[in-house]
N, C-alpha and C positions, 0 to 999 in steps of 0.2 A: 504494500500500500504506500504512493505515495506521501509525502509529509502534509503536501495540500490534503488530500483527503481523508487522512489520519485526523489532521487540525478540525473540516468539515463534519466527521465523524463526534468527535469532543465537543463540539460546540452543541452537536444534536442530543448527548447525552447531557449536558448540561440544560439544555433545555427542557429536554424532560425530568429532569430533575425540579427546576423551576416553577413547570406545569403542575407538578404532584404536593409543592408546596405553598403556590398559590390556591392550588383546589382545597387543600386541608386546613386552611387560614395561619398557613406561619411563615408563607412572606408577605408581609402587611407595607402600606404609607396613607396618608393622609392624617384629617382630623380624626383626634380621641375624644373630643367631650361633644355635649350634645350641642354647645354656641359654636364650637368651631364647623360641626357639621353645616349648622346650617350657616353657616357663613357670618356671624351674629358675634366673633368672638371680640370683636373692637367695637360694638355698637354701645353707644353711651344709652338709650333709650333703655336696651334690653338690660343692661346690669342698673342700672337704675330702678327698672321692676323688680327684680329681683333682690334687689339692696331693699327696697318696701317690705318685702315680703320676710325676708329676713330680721327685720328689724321687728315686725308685727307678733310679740309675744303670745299671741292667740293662735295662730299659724299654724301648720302641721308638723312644721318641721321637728317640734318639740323642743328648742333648745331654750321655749320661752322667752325670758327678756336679757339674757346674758350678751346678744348682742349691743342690744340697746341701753343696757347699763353700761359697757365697755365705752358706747361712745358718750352717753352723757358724762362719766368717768373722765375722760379728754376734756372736755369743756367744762369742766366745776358744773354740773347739773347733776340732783341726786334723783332717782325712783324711790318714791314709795308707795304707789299703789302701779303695780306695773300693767294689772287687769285695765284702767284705765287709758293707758297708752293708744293711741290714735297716730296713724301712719299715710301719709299717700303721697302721691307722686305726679309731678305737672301741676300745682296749684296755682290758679292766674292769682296774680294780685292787680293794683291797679295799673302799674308800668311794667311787670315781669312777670314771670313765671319760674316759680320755683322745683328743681326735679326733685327734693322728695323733703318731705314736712314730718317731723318726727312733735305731736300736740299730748297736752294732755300732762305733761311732767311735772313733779314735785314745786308748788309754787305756780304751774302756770308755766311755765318757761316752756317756749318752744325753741327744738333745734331748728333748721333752715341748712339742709346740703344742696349746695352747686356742684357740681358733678362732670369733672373731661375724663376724656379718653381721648379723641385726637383733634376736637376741635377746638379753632381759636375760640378766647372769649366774646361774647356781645359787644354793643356797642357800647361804654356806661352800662355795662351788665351787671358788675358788681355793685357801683352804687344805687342802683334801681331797688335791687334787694333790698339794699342798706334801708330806703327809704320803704320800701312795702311792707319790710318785717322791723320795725325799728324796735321792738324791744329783745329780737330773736337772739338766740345762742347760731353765728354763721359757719358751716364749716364749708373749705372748698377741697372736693375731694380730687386727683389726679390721680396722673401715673405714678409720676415719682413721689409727688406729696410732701415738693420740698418748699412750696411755696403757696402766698396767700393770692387772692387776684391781686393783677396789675391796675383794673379797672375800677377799684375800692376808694374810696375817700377816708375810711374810718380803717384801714388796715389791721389794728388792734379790736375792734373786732371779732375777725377769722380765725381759724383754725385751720392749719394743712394737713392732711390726712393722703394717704398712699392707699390705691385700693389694694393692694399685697397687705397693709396694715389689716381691714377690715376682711379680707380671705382669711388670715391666720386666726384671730380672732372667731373669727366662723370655726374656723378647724377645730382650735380648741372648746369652743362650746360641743360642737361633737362629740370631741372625745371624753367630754367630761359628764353630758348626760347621760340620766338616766336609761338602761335597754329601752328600746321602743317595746310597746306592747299591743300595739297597731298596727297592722300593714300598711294602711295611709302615714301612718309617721315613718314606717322605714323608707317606704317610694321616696319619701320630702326627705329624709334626708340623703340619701341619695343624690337626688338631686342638686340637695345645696350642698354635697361635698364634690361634685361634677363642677357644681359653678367656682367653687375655691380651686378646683383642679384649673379650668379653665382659666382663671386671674393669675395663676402663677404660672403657667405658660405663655399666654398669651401678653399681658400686661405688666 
C-alpha cells in the first residue's frame, strides 16, 4: 500500500472513530446552560428576570431571602419581615425606568438596581433615577462591578456590584439550604444554579 493510501486509509479510520463518538454524545461543543442555548447569555433583560426572581423570597427556588439579605447586607439595609419583601422589574417612574425594584424592606427603604451587561449607559440615566427614587438604596450592577454610573450626580449614592458577586452569593445560598422536598423546588433550583453557571462563564 502506498503511503498516500495508507494516510487515506487512517484518516477513514479516524473518522469513524469520530462518527461512533459523536453518535454516543462524547465528542460535544457549543452552549452548556440553558441562556447560552438560547443565545440569551449576554442579554441584560433576561438576567434581570431572573435576578427578580431570585431575589423574591416566596419563589421556588427555596433559598428564601438569603439573597436579598446578602444584598441589603451591601447597602446598610436590614430585613425583618422578609415574607413582606416585594420585587419587580422595568418599573417606569416619571423620567426612567428602573430594571429591578427590591420594596417593602425594614423601614420602608427600597433598593433600586441598574443593571449592564454590554450596554452603554442612558442619556442622564443615572440621574433620572436619582431623581424618580430619591429616597432609594441605588445599586449599579455590571460586569466587573468596579464602578458607580458615570451618568450620577449624587455618586455616593450607589453601590457597584459584579454580577459574579451576586452568582456566588446564589451558589452559596444553594448550598446552604435546606434539601428541597418539592420537585418544583428542585427544577428552581436547578435552574438558578444553570443561571450562576451561566454568569461565570459567560460574564
Amino acid at each position: 500500500m502506498s503511503d498516500v493510501a495508507a494516510w487515506a486509509a487512517e484518516l477513514r479510520a479516524l473518522a469513524d472513530v469520530q462518527d461512533r463518538l459523536v453518535a454516543a454524545g462524547d465528542w460535544t461543543t457549543g452552549p452548556t446552560t440553558t441562556l447560552g442555548v438560547l443565545d440569551l447569555a449576554r442579554s441584560e433583560v433576561h438576567h434581570c428576570r431572573l435576578l427578580r426572581w431570585l431575589l423574591d423570597p416566596l419563589a421556588w427556588h427555596g433559598i428564601g431571602a438569603a439573597l436579598t439579605m446578602a444584598l441589603a447586607d451591601r447597602v446598610d439595609v436590614t430585613v425583618t419581615d422578609a415574607a413582606s419583601v416585594r420585587v419587580a422589574v422595568e418599573v417606569p417612574g416619571a423620567s426612567s425606568r428602573a430594571d429591578v425594584v427590591v420594596e417593602d424592606l425594614s423601614g420602608g427603604r427600597v433598593v433600586v438596581i441598574e443593571a449592564k451587561v454590554d450596554a452603554a449607559e442612558g442619556e442622564h440615566q443615572a440621574r433620572r433615577l436619582e431623581q424618580d427614587w430619591r429616597e432609594a438604596d441605588l445599586v449599579f450592577v455590571t460586569v466587573a462591578g468596579d464602578h458607580v454610573p458615570s451618568t450620577a450626580t449624587d455618586p455616593a449614592r450607589w453601590r457597584a456590584l459584579s454580577w459574579s458577586w451576586i452568582a456566588d452569593r446564589v451558589a452559596e445560598a444553594l448550598d446552604d439550604a435546606a434539601p428541597a422536598v418539592d420537585a418544583r423546588t428542585v427544577d428552581a433550583r436547578r435552574a438558578a444554579m444553570d443561571w450562576v453557571t451561566s454568569v461565570r462563564r459567560e460574564l
